[in-house]
N, CA, C and O atoms as a GROMACS GRO file, in nm:
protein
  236
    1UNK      N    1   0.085  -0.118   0.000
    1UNK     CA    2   0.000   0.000   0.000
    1UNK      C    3   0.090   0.123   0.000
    1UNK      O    4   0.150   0.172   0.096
    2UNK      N    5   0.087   0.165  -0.126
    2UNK     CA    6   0.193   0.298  -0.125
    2UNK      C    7   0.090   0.415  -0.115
    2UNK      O    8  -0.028   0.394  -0.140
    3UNK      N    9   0.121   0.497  -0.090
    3UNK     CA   10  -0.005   0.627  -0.039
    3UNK      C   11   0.108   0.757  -0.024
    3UNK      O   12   0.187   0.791   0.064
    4UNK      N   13   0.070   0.810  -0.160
    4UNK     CA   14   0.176   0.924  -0.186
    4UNK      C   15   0.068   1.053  -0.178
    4UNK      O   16  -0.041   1.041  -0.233
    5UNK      N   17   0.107   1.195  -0.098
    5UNK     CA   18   0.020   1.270  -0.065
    5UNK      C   19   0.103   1.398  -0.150
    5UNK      O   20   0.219   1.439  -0.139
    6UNK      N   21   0.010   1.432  -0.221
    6UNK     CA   22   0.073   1.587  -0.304
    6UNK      C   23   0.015   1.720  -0.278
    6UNK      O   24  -0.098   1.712  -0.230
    7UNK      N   25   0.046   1.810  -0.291
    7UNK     CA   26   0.026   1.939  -0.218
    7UNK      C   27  -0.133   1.973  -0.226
    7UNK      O   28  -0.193   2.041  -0.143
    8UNK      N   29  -0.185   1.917  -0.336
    8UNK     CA   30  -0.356   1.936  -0.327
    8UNK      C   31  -0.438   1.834  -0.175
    8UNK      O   32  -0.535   1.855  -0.103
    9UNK      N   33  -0.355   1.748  -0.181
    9UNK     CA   34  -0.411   1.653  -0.114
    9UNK      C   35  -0.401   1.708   0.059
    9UNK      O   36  -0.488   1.677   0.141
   10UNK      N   37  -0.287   1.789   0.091
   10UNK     CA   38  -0.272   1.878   0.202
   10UNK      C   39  -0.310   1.981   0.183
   10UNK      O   40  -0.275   2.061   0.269
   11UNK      N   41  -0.385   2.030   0.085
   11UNK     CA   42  -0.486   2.142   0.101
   11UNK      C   43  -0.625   2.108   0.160
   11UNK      O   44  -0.690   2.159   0.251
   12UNK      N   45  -0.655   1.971   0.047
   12UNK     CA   46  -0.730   1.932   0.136
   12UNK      C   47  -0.787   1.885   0.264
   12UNK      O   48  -0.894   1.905   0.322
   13UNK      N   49  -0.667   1.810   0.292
   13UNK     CA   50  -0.661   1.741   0.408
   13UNK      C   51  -0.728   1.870   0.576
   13UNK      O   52  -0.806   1.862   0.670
   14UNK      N   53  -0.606   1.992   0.502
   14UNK     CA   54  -0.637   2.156   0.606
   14UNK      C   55  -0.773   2.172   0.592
   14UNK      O   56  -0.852   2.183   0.686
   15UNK      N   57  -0.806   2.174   0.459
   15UNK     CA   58  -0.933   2.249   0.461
   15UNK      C   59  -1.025   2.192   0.544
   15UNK      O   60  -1.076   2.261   0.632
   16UNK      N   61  -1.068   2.029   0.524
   16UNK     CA   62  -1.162   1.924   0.596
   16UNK      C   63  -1.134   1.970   0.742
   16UNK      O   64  -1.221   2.014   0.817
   17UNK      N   65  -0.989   1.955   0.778
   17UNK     CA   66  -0.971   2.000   0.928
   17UNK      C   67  -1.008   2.114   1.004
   17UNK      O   68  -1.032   2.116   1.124
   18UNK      N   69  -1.011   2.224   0.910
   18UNK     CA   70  -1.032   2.388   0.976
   18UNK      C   71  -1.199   2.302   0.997
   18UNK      O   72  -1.241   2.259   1.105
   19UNK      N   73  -1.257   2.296   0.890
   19UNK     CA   74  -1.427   2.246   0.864
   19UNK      C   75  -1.508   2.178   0.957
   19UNK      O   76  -1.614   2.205   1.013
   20UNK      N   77  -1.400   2.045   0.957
   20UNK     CA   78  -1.428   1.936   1.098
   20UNK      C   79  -1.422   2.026   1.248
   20UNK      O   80  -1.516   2.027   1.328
   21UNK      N   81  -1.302   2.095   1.267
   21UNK     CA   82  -1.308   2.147   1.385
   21UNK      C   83  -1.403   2.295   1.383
   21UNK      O   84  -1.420   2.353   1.491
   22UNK      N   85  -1.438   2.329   1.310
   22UNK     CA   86  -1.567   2.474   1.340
   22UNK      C   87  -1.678   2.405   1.335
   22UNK      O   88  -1.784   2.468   1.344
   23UNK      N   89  -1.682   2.273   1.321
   23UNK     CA   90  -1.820   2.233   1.336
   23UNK      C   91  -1.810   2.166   1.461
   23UNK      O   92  -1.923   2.153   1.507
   24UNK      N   93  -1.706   2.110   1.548
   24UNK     CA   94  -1.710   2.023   1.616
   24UNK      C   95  -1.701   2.156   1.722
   24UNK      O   96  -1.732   2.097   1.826
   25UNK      N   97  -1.684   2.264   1.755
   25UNK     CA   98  -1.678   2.327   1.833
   25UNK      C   99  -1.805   2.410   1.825
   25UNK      O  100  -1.836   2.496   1.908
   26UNK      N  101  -1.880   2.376   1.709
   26UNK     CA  102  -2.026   2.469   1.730
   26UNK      C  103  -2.081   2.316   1.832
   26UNK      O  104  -2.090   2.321   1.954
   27UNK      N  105  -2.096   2.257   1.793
   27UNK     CA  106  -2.151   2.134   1.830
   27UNK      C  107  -2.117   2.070   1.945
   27UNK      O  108  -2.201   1.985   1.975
   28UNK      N  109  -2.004   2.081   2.042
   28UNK     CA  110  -1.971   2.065   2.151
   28UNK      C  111  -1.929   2.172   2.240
   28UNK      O  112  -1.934   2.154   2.361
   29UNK      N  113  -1.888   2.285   2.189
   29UNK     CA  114  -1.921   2.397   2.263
   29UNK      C  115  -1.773   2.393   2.389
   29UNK      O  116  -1.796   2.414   2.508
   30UNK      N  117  -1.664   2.372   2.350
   30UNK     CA  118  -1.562   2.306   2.410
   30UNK      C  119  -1.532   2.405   2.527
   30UNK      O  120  -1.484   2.510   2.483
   31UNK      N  121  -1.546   2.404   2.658
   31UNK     CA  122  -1.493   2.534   2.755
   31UNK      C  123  -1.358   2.545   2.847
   31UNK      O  124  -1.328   2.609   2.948
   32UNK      N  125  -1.278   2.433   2.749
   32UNK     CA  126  -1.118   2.456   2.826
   32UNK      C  127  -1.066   2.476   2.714
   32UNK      O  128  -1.126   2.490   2.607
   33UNK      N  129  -0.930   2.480   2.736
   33UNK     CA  130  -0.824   2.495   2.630
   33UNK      C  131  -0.783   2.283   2.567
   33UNK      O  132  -0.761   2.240   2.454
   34UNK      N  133  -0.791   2.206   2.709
   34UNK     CA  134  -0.802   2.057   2.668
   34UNK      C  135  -0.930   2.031   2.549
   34UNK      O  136  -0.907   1.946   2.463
   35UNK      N  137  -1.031   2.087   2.546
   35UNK     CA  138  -1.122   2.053   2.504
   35UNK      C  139  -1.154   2.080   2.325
   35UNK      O  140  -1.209   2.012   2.238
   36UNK      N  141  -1.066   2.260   2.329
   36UNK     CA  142  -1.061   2.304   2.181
   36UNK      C  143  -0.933   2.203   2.132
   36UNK      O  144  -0.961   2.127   2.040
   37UNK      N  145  -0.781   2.195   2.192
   37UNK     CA  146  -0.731   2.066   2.150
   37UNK      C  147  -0.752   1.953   2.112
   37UNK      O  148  -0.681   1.904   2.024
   38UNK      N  149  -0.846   1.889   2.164
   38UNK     CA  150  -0.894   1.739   2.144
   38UNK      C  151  -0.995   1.785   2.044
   38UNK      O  152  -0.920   1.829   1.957
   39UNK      N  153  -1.090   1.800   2.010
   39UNK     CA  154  -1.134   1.871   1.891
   39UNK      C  155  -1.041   1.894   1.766
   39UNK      O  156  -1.036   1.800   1.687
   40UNK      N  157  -0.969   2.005   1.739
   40UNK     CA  158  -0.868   1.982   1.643
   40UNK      C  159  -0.777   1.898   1.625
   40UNK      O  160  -0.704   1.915   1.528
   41UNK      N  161  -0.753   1.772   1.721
   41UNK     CA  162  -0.693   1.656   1.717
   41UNK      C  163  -0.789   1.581   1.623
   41UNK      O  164  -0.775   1.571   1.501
   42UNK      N  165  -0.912   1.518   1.714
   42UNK     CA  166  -0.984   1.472   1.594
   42UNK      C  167  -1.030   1.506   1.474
   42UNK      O  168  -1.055   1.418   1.392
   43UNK      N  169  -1.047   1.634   1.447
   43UNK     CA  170  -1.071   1.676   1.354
   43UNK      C  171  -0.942   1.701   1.208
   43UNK      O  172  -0.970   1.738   1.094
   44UNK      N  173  -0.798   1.666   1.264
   44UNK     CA  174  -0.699   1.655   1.203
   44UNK      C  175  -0.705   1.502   1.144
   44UNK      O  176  -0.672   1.485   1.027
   45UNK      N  177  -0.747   1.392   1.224
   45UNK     CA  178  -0.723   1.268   1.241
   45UNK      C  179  -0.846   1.267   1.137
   45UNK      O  180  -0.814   1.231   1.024
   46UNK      N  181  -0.960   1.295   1.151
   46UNK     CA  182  -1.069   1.270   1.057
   46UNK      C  183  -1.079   1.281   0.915
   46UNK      O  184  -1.135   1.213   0.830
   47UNK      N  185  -0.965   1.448   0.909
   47UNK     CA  186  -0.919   1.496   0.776
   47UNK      C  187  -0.836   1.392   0.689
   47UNK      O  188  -0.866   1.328   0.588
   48UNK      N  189  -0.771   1.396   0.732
   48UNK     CA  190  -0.634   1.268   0.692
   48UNK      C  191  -0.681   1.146   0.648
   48UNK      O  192  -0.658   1.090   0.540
   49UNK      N  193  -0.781   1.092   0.784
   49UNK     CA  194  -0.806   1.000   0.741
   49UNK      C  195  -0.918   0.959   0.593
   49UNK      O  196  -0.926   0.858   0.524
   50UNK      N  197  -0.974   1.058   0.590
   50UNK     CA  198  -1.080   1.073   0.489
   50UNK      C  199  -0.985   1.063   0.384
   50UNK      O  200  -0.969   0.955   0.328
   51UNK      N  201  -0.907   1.183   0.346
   51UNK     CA  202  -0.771   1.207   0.241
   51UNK      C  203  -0.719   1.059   0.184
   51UNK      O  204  -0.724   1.019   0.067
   52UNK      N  205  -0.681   1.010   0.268
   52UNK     CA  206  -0.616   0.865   0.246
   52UNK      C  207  -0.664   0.761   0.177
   52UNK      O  208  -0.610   0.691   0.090
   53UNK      N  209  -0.829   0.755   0.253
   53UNK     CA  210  -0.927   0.661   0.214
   53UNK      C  211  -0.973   0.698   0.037
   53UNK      O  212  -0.991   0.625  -0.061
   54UNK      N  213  -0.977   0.821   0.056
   54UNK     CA  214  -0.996   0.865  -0.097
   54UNK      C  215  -0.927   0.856  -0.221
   54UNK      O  216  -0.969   0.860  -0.337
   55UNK      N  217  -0.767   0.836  -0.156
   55UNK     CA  218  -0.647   0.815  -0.235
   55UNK      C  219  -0.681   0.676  -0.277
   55UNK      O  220  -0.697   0.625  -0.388
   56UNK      N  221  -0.689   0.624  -0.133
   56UNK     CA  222  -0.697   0.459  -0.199
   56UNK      C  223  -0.803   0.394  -0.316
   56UNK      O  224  -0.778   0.324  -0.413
   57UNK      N  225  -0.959   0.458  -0.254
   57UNK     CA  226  -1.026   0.462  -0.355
   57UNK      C  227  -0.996   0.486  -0.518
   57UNK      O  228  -1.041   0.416  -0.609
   58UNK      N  229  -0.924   0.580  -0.531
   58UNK     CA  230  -0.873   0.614  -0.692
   58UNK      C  231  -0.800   0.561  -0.713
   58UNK      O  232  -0.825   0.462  -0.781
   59UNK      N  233  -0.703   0.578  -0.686
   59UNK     CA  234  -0.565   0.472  -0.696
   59UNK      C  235  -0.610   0.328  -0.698
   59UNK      O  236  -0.528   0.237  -0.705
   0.00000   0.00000   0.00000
């Protein structure tokens, strides 16, 4: 499984992430600084992972 990522693919990957995390913070409403972290954690992890899955799909 080779999985080569090119500069569109880390545009995307940001964009899903900014997206994932403004929604996950309308939606959980996070009131620490742990809380907006873990949020843009998953929401990094979600990005990526979507990215990848999509690669594989085409590829």
């Amino acid at each position: 499984m080779n999985v080569h990522l090119h500069n569109a693919d880390i545009v995307v990957i940001i964009a899903l992430a900014l997206l994932g995390a403004l929604l996950l913070a309308v939606l959980f409403r996070p009131a620490t600084w742990r809380g907006i972290v873990v949020d843009a954690l998953v929401a990094n992890v979600a990005a990526i992972a979507a990215v990848v899955a999509f690669e594989m799909l085409v590829a």
